[in-house]
Structures are given as structure tokens and as C-alpha cells.
C-alpha positions as CSV (number, residue, x, y, z in Angstrom):
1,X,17.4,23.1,-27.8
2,X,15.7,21.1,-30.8
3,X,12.4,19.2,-29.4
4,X,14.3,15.9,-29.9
5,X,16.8,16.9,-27.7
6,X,13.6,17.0,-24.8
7,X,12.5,13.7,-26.0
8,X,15.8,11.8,-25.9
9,X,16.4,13.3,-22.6
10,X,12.9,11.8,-21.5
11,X,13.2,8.5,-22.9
12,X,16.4,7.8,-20.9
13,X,15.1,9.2,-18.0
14,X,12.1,7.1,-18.3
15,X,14.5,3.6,-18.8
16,X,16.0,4.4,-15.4
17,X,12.4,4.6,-13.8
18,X,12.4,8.4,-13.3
19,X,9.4,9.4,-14.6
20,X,8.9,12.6,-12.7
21,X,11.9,14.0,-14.0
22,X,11.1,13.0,-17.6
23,X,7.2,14.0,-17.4
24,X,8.7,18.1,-18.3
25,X,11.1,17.2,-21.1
26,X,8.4,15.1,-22.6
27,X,5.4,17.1,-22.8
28,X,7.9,19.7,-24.5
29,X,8.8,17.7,-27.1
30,X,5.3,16.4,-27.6
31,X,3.8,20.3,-27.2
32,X,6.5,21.2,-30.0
33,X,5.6,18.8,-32.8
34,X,1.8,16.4,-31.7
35,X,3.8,14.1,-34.9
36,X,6.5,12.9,-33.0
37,X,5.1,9.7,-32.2
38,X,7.9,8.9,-30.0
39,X,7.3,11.5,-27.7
40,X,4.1,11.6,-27.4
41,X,4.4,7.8,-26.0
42,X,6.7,8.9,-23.9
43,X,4.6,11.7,-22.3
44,X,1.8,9.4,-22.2
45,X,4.1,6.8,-20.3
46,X,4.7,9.4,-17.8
47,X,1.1,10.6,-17.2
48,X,0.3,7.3,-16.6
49,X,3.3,6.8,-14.0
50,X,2.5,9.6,-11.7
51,X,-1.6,8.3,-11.9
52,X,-2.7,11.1,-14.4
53,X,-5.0,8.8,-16.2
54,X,-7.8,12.0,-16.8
55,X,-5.2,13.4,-18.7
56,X,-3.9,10.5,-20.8
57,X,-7.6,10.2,-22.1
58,X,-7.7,13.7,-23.5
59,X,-4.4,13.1,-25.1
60,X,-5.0,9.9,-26.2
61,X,-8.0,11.0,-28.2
62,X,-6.1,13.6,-29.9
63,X,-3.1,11.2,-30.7
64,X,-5.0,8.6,-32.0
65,X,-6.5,10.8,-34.5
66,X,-3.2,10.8,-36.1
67,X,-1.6,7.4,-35.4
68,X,-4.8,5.5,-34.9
69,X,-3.6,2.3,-34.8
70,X,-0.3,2.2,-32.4
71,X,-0.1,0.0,-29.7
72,X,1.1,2.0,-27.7
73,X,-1.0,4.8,-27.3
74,X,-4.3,2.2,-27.8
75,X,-2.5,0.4,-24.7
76,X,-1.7,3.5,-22.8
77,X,-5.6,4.2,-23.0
78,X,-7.1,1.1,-22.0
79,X,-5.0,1.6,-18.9
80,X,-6.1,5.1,-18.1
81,X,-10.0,3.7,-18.3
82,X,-9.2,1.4,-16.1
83,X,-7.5,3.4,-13.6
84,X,-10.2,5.6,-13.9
85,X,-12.2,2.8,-13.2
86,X,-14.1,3.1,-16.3
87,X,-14.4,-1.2,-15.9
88,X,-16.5,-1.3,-19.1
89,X,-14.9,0.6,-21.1
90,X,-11.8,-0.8,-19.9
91,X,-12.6,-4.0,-20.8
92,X,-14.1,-4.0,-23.9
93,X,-10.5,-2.2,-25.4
94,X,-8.3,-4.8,-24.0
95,X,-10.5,-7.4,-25.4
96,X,-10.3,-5.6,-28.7
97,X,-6.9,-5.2,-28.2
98,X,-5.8,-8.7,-27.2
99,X,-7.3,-9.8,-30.4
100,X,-5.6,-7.5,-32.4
101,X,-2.2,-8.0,-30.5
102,X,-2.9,-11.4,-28.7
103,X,0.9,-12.2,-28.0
104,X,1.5,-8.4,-26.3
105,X,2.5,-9.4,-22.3
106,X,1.7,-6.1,-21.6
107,X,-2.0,-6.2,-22.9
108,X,-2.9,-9.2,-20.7
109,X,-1.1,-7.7,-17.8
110,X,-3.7,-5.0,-17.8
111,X,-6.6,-7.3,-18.6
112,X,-5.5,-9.0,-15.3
113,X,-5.0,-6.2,-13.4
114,X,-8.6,-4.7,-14.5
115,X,-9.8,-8.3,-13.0
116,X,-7.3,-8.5,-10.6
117,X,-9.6,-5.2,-8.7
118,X,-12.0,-7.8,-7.9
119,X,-11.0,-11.3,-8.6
120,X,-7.8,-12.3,-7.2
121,X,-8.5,-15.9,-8.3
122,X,-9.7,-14.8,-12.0
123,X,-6.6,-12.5,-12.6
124,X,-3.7,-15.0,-11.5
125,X,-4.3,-17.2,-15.2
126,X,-3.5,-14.1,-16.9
127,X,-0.9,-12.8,-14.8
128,X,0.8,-16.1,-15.6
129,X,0.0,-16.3,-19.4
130,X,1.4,-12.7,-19.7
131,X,4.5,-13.8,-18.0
132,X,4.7,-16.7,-20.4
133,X,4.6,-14.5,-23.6
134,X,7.2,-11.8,-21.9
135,X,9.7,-14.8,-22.0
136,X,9.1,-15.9,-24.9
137,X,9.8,-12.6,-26.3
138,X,12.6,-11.3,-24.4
139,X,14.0,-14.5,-22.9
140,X,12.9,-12.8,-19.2
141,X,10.1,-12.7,-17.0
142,X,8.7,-8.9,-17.5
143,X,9.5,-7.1,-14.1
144,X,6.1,-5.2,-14.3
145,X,4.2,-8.4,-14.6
146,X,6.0,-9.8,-12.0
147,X,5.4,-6.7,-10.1
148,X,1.8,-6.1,-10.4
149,X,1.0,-10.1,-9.8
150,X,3.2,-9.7,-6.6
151,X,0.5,-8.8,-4.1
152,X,-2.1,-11.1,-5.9
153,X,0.2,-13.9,-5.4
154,X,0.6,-13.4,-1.7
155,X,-3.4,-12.3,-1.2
156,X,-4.0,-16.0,-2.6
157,X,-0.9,-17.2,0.2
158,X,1.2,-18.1,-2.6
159,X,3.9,-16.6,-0.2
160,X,7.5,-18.0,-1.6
161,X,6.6,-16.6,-5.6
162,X,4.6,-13.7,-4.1
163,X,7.9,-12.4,-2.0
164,X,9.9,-13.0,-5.4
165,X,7.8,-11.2,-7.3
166,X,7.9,-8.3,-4.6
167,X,11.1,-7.6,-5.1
168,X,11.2,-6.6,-8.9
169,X,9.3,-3.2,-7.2
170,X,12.7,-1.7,-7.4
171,X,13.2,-2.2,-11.0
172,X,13.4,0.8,-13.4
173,X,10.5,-0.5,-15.4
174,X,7.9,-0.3,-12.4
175,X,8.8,3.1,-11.9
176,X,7.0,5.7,-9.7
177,X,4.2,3.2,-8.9
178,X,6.8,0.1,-7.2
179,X,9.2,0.0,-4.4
180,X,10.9,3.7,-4.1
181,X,14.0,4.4,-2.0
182,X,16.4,7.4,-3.1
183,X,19.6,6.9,-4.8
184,X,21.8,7.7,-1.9
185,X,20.1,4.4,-0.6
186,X,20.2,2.7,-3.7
187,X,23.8,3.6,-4.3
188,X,24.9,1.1,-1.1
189,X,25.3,-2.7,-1.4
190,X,22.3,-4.5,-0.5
191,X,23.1,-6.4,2.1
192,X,21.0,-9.4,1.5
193,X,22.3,-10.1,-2.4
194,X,23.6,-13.5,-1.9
195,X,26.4,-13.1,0.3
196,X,26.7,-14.0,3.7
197,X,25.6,-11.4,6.4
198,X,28.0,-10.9,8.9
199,X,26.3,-9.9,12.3
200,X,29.5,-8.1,13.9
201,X,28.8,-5.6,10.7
202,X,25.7,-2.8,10.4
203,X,23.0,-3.4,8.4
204,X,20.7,-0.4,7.1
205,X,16.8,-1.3,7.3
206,X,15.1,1.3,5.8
207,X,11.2,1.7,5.0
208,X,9.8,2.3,1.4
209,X,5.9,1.7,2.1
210,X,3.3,3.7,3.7
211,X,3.1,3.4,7.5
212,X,0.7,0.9,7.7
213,X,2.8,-1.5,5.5
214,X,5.8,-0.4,8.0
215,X,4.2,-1.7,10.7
216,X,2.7,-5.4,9.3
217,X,6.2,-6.1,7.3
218,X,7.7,-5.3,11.2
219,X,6.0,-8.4,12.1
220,X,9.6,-10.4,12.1
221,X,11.5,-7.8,13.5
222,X,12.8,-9.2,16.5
223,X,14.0,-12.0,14.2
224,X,15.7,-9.8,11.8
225,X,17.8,-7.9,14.4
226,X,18.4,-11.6,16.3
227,X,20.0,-12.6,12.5
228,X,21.6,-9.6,11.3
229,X,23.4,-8.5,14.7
230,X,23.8,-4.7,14.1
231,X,20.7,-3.3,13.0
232,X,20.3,1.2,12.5
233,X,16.6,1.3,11.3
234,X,15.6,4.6,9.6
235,X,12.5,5.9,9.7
236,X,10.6,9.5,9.9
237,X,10.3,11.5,12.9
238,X,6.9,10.6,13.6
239,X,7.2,6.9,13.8
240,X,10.6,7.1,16.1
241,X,9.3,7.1,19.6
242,X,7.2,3.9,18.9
243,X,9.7,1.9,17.1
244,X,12.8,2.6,19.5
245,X,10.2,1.8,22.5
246,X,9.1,-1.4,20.9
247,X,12.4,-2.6,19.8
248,X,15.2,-1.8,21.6
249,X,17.9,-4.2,20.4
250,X,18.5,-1.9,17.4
251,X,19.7,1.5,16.7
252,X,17.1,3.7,15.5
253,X,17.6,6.6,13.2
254,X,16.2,9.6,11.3
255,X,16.5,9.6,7.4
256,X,19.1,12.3,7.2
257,X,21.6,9.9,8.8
258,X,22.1,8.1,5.3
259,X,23.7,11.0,4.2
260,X,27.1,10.4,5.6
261,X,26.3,7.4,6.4
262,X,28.7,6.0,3.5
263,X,31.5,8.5,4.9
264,X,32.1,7.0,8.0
265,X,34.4,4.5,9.2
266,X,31.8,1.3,10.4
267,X,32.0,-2.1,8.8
268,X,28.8,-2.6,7.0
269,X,26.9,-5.4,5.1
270,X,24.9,-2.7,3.3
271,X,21.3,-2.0,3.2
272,X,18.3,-4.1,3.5
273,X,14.6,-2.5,2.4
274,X,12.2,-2.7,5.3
275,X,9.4,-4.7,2.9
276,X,12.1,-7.7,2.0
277,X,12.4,-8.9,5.6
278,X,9.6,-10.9,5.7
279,X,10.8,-12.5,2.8
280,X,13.8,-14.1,4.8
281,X,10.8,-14.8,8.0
282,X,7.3,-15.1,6.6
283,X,7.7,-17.4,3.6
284,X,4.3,-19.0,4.7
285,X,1.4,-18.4,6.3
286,X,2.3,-20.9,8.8
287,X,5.4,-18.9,9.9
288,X,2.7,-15.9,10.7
289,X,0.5,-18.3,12.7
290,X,3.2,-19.3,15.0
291,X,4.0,-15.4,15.8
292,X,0.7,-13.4,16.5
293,X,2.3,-12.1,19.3
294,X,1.7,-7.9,19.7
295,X,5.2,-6.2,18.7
296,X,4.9,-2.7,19.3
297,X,4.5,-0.9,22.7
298,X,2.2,1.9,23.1
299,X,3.4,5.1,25.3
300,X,2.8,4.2,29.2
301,X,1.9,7.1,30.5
302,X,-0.2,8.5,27.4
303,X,-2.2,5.1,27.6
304,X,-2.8,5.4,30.9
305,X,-4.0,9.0,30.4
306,X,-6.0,8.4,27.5
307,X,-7.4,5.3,29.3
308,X,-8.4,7.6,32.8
309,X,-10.5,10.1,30.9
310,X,-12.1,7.8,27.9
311,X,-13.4,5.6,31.0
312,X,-14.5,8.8,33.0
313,X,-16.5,9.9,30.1
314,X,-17.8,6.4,29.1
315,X,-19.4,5.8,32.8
316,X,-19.3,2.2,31.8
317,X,-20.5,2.1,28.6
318,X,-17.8,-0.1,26.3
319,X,-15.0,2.7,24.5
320,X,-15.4,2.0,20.7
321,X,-12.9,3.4,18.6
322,X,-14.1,4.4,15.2
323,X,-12.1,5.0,11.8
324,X,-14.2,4.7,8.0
325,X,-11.7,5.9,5.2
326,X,-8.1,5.1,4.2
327,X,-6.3,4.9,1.2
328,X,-4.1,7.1,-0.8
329,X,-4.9,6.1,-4.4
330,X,-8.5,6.0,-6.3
331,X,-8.5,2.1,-6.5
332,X,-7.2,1.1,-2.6
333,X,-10.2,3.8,-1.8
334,X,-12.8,1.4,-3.1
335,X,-11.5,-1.0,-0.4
336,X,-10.4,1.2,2.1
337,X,-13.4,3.9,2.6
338,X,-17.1,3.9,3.7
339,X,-19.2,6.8,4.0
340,X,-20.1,7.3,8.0
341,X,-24.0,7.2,6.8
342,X,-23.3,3.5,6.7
343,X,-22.3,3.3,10.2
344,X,-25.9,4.1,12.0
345,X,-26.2,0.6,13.2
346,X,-23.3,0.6,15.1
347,X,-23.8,3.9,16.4
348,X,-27.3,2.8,17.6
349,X,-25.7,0.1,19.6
350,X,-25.1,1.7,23.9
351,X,-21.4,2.6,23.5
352,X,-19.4,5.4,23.8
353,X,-17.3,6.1,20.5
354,X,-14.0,7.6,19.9
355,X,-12.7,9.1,16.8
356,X,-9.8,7.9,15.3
357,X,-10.2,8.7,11.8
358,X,-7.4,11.0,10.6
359,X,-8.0,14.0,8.5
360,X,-10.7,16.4,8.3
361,X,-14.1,15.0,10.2
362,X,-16.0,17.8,10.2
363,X,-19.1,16.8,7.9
364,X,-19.1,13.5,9.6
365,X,-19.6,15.2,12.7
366,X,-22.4,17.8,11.4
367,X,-24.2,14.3,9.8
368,X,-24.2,12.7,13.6
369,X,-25.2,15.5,15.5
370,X,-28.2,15.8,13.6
371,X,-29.1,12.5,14.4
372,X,-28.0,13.1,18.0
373,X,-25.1,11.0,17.7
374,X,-22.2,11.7,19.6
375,X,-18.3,10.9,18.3
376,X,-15.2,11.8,21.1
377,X,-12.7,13.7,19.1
378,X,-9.3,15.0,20.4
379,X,-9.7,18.3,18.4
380,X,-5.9,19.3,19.3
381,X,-4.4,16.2,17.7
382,X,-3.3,15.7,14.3
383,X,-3.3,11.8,13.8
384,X,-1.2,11.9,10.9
385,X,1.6,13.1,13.1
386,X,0.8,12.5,16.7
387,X,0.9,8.7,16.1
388,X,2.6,7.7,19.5
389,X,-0.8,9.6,21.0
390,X,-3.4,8.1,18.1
391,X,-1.7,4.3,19.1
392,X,-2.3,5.1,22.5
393,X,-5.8,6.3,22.3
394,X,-6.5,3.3,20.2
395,X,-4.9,1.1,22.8
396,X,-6.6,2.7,25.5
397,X,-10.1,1.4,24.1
398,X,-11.8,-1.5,24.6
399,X,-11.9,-2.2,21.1
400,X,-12.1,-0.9,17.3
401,X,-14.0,-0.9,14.6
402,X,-12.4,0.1,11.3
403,X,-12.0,0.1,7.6
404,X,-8.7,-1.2,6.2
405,X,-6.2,1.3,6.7
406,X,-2.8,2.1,8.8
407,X,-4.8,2.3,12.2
408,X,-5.8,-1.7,11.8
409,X,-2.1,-2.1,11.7
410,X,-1.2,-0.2,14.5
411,X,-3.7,-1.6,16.9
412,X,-3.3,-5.2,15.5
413,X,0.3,-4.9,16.5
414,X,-0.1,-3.4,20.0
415,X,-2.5,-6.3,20.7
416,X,-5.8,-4.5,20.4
417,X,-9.2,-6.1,19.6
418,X,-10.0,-4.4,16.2
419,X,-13.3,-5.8,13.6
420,X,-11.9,-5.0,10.0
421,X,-15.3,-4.1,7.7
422,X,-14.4,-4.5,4.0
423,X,-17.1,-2.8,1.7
424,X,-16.1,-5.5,-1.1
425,X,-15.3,-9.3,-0.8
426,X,-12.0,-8.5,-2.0
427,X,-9.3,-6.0,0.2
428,X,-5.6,-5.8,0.8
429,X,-3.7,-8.5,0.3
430,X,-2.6,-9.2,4.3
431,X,-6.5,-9.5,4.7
432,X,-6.6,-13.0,2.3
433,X,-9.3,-14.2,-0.2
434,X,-11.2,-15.8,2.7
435,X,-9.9,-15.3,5.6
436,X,-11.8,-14.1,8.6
437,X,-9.0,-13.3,11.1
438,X,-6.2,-11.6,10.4
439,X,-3.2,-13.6,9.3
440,X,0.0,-11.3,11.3
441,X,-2.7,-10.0,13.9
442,X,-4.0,-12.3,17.2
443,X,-7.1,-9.5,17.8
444,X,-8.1,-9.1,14.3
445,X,-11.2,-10.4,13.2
446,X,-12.1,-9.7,9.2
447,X,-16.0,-9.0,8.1
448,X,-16.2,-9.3,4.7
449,X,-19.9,-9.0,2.8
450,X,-20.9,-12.8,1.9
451,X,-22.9,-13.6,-1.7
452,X,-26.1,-13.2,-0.2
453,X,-25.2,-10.1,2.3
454,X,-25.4,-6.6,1.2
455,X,-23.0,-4.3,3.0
456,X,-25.6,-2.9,5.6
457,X,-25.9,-6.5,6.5
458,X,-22.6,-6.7,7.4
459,X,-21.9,-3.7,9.4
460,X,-25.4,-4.5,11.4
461,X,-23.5,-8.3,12.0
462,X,-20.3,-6.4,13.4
463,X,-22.1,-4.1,15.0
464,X,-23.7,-6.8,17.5
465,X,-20.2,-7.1,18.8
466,X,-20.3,-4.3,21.1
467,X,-21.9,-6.0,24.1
């Protein structure tokens, strides 16, 4: 077919948010004539999606040889550089930019999301000036805006507009990069749309986040299922035998069950996504406080287990559980991940340390042997997938000291003593602005690097908790 066949396909697949399937049909049309303006902002629009950004900056400086001066493409680059986390570069062409286009929402979304990496409090002005001009242009708040200022909103415990904005993540116009469920999902009646929920009828919960996020936006659960009646919560194999342990008022299910789910002859409300419950529960930080209780159970037997041989091997020595990296894309890394080099002054403290990092930790291991450190490691687990045996390992020691990632959840929820080090000020939202315990956690304590502390500071101050 004709190129323009390739590119009309992509741009409607691109307005209903499906930027995977569009990415092909774009980049043909864009390989078959580097003119067609159109596609080529439509292939740069999917790059972008799918976090491509390398590749939008070697297209972008080919394409703006020809069409130097479109917004588009000049927009599409300033937001590569900065997920590349080019900051200066990234800056200086939205300033550039926002004085050549200064009433483009979409221009000072990115200028606050660029700030918004380290400045919370900086960022929120612009968020709300960008939402300003999207109205005045369209008549509408701009979903992406709304989107990207979400977690923002509720790291500065702006809770009630944070949760409103959360929920435009399941617009088209977010795409890839919001609040992803698939169509056979999608397709049902959402159960919470207004209309009154009738508790003699099932509701679907269903999880769109990474586990971590599962677990903190569980924090209501028991008082979903108490509202709702009839809960069938779907989740992956891995996750079931903690969740159906921890909460057994509801019906817990694998995903394939949403395939005939619609077939069958139960009443139903319709669906409910697992990250808009606390929406109807947490609508202020207050409503956490009064509910640090822990939620999930760990595995009896494989804590008691775990707990037998990490005290045999300890010979009295406090059990320290250890995890240093998390994060899935370039940007949470910065927050989420420490090189294990930093970590000597805890490991010169007189404990006896347990691995709980997932993944591959064989250089981390060759780095401490050398300095005659030793790390426990269950060599025959695989943490990503044994979780009911990682939760109960982490339960079964006397405390933890991690990073920001899904293992703070996990042992926050079971009740476990856990020290959060953040390399930066600023972290995930659930960890605050300035907070210094968690706010969904009773055991969490947050260490966060002060204006005068440098980060070896702060790990030596947490360190001096093992006693």
C-alpha cells in the first residue's frame, strides 16, 4: 500500500493510545518519504511513548534539517534530552522554546516535568500554568498534564487533586507511559463511575502497576472488600499465595479468568482498577495515619524456616537484610539505585547481612569478598518469582535496609522494621517531600541526605542503627 496508507493507520492508532502497534506503520511511512512531516511526528511520538528517546535524537536532527522550525519535532526533542537526562540541554530548548511558543501547554508540561525530577515544589507552578493554557485552548484540562502532575500532587499530600489527576492514566493521550489494563478489561463497565455499587453483585479489582505499587495501593483493602461485598481480585501467579493468605474475605483469581469472565451468568457492578481504591479510602494523609496496621501475612512455615537457619548462622549477631537497586525506567533509577561501594559503612558495623536484592549480584559479591565482607544469599531462589519465600526471608530478619523499591513495600506491609536510604532529597511519591517515616508503613523510617549531608553521611547515620 501507498506510504500514506501506513501513516493514517498510525495516526489513529496513536489517538486511541496504542503506540506500540502504530510505532511499525509509522516508521514505514516516514522510511518511504523523510518529507512527510506528518509521519515523521508521528514516528517521533511513538519513539518517545515506548522511552526510545536515543533514537528520537538521531531522528530529530535529521528532521529538523528539513522542517527546522516545527513544534513538534523541536518539542519532541527537548523531551528526549530530558529523558535522557541531558538536564542542560534540556533546559535551555524549552526555555528557547517557551519563548517562541509561550502559550503551548505542552511546552511547560515538560519544563515541569524536567524540574519536577528534583523539585516537586518548583514544578507544581508550572504544572498548573500548563493546565491553565490547555483550557484555554481546548475548553479542557489536558489529560497528560493532569497525568504527569498526578504523582507530584500527591508527593506534596495534595491527596483529593492528586487522586483526580491519577485517574486520567487511562486516557488515550497518556498512552504506553499511564495506567495500562487490556481491552478485554477495559471493555467492562467500571464499576465505580458514578453509580451506586451494589455489594450482593461482583466487582473485578484488578492491578495495572508494578508489584510494589500493588502492595502500598492494598493499603485499604480490607475496607474495599467491607464496601463492595463481592470482591474476585486478579493478579499474576506469583503474587497469589500472599494475597489470598492475607485477605481472605475475597476471591482471588489468576488473569486468564477475565476471559470469560463477561460469558458467565453472575450479577456484576463491573470492574474497579486496583490503583483507584485508595482514592475512595486514602483521600488524606490523615486517613493513612489512622491505618499503619501490617496487611499482608507472610508464609508460616517458610518464616519460621527462614528464621531457624538465619539465627543459626547469625550466632547472635542482629540479621540485616540488604537490597541497593530498584527501578525499571532510567529516571526512577536515579532514586531507586546505589552502587554497593556505598554501603561499607554499614557492612563495617557487627551484623550478619542477608541478600535480598533481586537480580543478578554476582559483581557485588566479588567487590565484598575482596574486602572480606560476607553477604547470605539463597543462590536457588529467584526473588522476582519466589516472592512468598523473598517476603518471608525479609520477615524473618530483624530488620532491613534498603533503597526504594518493591521489597520496602513488602516488608512495610508485613510489619517489618525497614530504613529507606534515598541517594536524592527527592524519591517516590509515597516517601513525601519531608517526611521521615513512612506515611502507609508503621516500621518505615525514611533517610533522606539533608543540605549540608553528602550521601556517605547518610548511609554512615543509618548505619548506626544496627545495634
Amino acid at each position: 500500500v501507498k506510504p500514506s496508507i501506513n501513516r493514517n493507520l498510525a495516526g489513529m492508532l496513536v489517538k486511541q493510545g496504542r503506540m506500540r502497534e502504530a510505532l511499525p506503520f509509522a516508521k514505514v511511512a516516514y522510511d518511504a518519504d523523510k518529507k512527510d512531516l506528518k509521519a515523521a511526528q508521528l514516528y517521533l511520538n511513538c519513539l518517545l511513548d515506548l522511552g526510545r528517546a536515543e533514537t528520537v535524537l538521531e531522528e530529530t536532527e535529521k528532521i529538523l534539517k528539513e522542517f527546522p522550525d516545527d513544534k513538534v519535532v523541536l518539542v519532541s526533542r527537548a523531551s528526549a534530552l530530558r529523558t535522557c537526562m541531558n538536564n542542560d540541554a534540556a533546559e535551555t530548548e524549552l526555555n528557547k522554546l517557551i519563548e517562541k511558543f509561550p502559550d503551548e501547554p505542552v511546552i511547560h508540561r515538560i519544563k515541569a516535568d524536567l524540574l519536577g525530577d528534583s523539585d516537586t515544589k518548583e514544578a507544581l507552578p508550572l504544572y498548573e500554568k500548563a493546565l491553565a493554557l490547555s483550557v484555554e485552548k481546548k475548553g479542557a484540562p489536558d489529560p497528560a498534564i493532569q497525568w504527569n502532575m498526578s504523582l507530584h500532587l500527591l508527593r506534596a499530600r495534595k491527596m483529593e487533586q492528586g487522586w483526580e489527576c491519577w485517574e486520567q492514566g487511562f486516557h488515550p493521550i497518556v498512552g504506553t507511559m499511564g495506567r495500562n489494563l487490556p481491552n478485554r478489561i477495559t471493555s467492562m463497565d467500571r464499576a465505580d463511575n458514578g453509580k451506586e455499587i451494589d455489594p450482593t453483585k461482583w466487582t473485578i479489582v484488578c492491578a495495572e502497576q508494578g508489584i510494589g505499587d500493588q502492595v502500598l495501593f492494598m493499603h485499604s483493602m480490607n475496607e474495599a472488600i467491607d464496601e463492595l461485598g463481592k470482591v474476585l481480585y486478579i493478579t499474576e501467579k506469583r503474587l497469589y499465595p500472599i494475597i489470598k493468605r492475607s485477605f481472605p474475605k475475597m476471591e482471588v483469581a489468576a488473569q486468564g479468568v477475565t476471559y470469560d469472565w463477561t460469558r458467565n451468568s453472575l450479577k456484576k457492578n463491573g470492574y474497579i482498577p486496583l490503583g483507584s481504591i485508595p482514592r475512595r479510602h486514602r483521600p488524606t494523609v490523615e486517613s493513612y495515619a489512622k491505618h499503619k496496621t501490617p496487611y499482608l501475612r507472610a508464609n508460616k512455615k517458610l518464616f519460621e524456616k527462614y528464621r531457624s537457619q538465619l539465627q543459626a548462622l547469625a550466632s547472635g549477631r542482629p540479621i540485616i537484610g540488604i537490597s541497593w537497586k530498584g527501578g525499571y525506567w532510567q529516571i526512577q533509577r536515579k532514586t531507586k539505585q546505589l552502587e554497593l561501594e556505598n554501603w561499607d559503612p554499614i557492612f563495617d558495623r557487627e551484623a550478619f547481612y542477608v541478600n535480598l536484592q533481586y537480580g543478578d549480584v554476582t559483581n557485588e559479591l566479588k567487590y565484598l569478598k575482596e574486602k572480606n565482607k560476607k553477604l547470605a544469599v539463597f543462590e536457588k531462589l529467584d526473588f522476582r518469582n519466589d516472592i512468598d519465600d523473598w517476603v518471608a526471608i525479609a520477615a524473618a530478619c530483624d530488620g532491613i535496609i534498603s533503597v526504594s523499591t518493591a521489597l520496602v513495600h513488602f516488608a512495610g506491609a508485613v510489619g517489618q522494621k525497614v530504613a529507606v536510604v534515598m541517594p536524592g532529597k527527592q524519591g517516590p511519591w509515597h516517601l513525601g517531600l519531608n517526611d521521615t517515616e513512612s506515611m502507609a508503613y508503621k516500621n518505615v523510617k525514611i533517610f533522606r541526605p539533608s543540605a549540608r549531608e553528602s550521601l556517605q553521611e547518610v548511609i554512615t547515620r543509618v548505619s548506626k542503627l544496627i545495634v
